[in-house]
N, C-alpha and C positions, 0 to 999 in steps of 0.2 A: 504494500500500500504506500503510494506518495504521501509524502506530506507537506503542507503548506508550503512549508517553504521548499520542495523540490519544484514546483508551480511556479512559485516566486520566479524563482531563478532562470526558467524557460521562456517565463513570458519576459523578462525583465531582456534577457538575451535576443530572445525574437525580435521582440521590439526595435530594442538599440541596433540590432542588424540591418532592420529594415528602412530607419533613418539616418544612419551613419554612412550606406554608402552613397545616399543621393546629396546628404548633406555633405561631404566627402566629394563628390563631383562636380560641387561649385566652391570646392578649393576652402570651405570650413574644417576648422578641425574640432574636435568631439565637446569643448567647453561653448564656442560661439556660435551656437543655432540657438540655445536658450537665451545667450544675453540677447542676441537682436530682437527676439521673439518678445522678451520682454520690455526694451527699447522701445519699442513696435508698440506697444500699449501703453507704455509712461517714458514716450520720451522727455527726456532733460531730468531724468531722477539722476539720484547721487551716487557716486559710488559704494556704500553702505548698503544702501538700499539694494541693488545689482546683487552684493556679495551675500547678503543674507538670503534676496529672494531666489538666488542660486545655491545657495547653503556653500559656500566657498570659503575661503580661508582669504582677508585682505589682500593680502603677498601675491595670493594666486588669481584671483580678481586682477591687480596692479596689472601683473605680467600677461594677462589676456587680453586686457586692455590695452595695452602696449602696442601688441602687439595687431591688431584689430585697428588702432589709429595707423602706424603705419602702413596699413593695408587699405587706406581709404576708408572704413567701414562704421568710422563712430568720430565725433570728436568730443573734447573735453573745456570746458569752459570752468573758471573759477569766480564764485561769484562768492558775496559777502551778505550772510544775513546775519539775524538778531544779533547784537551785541558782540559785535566784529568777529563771530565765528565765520571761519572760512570752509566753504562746500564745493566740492568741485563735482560739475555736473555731467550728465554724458548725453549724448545726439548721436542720432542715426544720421549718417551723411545720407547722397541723393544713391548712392551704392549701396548703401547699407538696408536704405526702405526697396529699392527694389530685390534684392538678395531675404527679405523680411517677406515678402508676399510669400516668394516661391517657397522660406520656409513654413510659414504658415498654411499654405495649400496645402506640402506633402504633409505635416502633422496632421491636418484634418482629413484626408484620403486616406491614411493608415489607421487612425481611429475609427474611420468611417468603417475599416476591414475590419478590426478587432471586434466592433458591434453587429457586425452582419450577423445575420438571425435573430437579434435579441430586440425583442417590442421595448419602444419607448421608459414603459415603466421597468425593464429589466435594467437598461441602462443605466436609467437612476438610481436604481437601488446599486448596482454596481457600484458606480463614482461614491455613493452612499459609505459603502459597506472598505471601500479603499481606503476612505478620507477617515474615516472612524478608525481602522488597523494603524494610519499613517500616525493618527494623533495619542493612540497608545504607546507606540515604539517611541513618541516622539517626547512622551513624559513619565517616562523610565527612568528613576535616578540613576 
């Protein structure tokens, strides 16, 4: 008998296969299809905000960043708010939002695979039953 977690592991693998090589053929590598992705819906958020909603280490955010601005694909601005704290903020360049559609399309066509068969209300209870497992492991001392 499987258990949870051999499941975990196959769809977690499937998955990652399934969008690593398309994202992979437009010259991303495996950290930046999420940042754009979330770029893509809060552009000009901060760096903080990128490294947490990607669960990343600052360090390792910095150097994906880095690397992503000299590739044309984001840039960075430093702005000054409340009480002369300094934010440095991040943009999808005009490369960046076109490279953001196409990743956005293949995430929604692979999601679209993974529900086939499944009636609306199964879906939900799914994403349901995910986000419930996710927030267990996630307040684990």
């Amino acid at each position: 008998m499987k258990l949870f977690h051999h499941y975990l592991i196959q769809l977690y693998n499937s998955h990652k296969k399934k969008n690593l090589s398309y994202f992979s053929s437009l010259g991303l590598s495996p950290g930046q299809p999420k940042i754009i992705e979330i770029l893509y819906r809060n552009n000009g958020c901060s760096q903080k905000f990128l490294a947490d909603a990607c669960e990343l280490q600052k360090a390792t955010m910095t150097s994906l960043l880095k690397k992503m601005e000299n590739d044309n694909l984001i840039y960075r601005e430093k702005d000054v708010i409340k009480n002369g704290i300094r934010v440095t903020q991040v943009f999808l360049t005009e490369e960046g939002m076109r490279l953001a559609t196409k990743i956005i399309d293949s995430i929604i066509d692979v999601e679209n695979k993974c529900f086939k068969n499944f009636t609306a209300e199964e879906k939900t209870l799914c994403l349901e039953y995910l986000e419930r497992i996710y927030t267990n492991l996630k307040n684990i001392d």
